[in-house]
C-alpha positions in Angstrom: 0.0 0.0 0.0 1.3 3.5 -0.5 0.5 6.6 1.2 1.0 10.3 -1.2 2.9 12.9 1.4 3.8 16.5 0.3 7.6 17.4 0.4 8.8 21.3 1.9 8.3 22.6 -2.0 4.5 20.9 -1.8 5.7 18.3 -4.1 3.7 15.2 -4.1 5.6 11.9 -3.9 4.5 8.3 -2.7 6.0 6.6 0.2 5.7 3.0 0.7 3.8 1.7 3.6 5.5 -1.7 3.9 8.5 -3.0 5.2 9.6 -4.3 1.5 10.3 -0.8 0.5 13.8 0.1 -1.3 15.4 3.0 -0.1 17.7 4.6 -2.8 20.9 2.9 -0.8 19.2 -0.5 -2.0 19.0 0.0 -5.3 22.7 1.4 -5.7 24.2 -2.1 -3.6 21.1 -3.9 -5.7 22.9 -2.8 -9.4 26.1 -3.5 -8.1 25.9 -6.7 -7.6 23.3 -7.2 -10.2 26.0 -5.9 -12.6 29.3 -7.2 -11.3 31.4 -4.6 -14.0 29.8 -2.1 -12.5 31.6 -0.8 -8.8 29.5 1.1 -6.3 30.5 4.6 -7.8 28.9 3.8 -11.3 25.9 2.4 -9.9 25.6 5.4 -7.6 26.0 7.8 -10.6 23.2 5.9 -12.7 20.9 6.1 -10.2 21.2 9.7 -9.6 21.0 10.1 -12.6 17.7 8.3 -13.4 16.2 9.7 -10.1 17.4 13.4 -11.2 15.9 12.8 -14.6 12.4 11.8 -13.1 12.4 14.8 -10.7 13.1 17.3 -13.6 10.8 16.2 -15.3 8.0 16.4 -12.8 9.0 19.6 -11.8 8.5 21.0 -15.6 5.4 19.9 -15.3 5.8 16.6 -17.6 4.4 13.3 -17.7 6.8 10.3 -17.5 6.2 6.9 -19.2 8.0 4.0 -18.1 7.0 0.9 -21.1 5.9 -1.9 -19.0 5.5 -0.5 -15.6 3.1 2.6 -15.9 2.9 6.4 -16.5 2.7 9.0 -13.7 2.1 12.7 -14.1 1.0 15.3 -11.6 -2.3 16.1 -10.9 -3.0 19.7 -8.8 -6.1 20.2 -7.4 -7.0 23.5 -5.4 -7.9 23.8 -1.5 -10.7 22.4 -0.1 -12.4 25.2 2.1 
């Protein structure tokens, strides 16, 4: 289950709500040794780099399609009063 949280800049983002969660740490050991030519430093850079990419592109406003897996875009709706 996932729960939508707002960050400080009122950005919306998902957290997960179970303990099988992958913290960004995870992911970088994860392609390491998924990918033995690859040493910690590379995988760290490709994930920052894919992460960055995805939080660009939400910021301009864009949609992001990932083939396979699903496409996300922001949705704003104003205050309830």
């Amino acid at each position: 289950m996932f729960r939508p949280s707002l960050n400080y800049w009122g950005i919306v983002y998902v957290k997960a709500m179970h303990t099988n969660s992958q913290i960004r740490s995870d992911l970088i050991s994860r392609l390491a040794k998924l990918h033995s030519q690859l040493i910690i430093i590379d995988a760290e850079n490709a994930v920052n780099v894919i992460i960055n990419s995805l939080t660009n592109t939400f910021a301009k406003g864009d949609r992001i399609e990932i083939c396979g897996f699903g496409s996300f875009a922001l949705n704003y709706k104003s205050p309830r009063i």
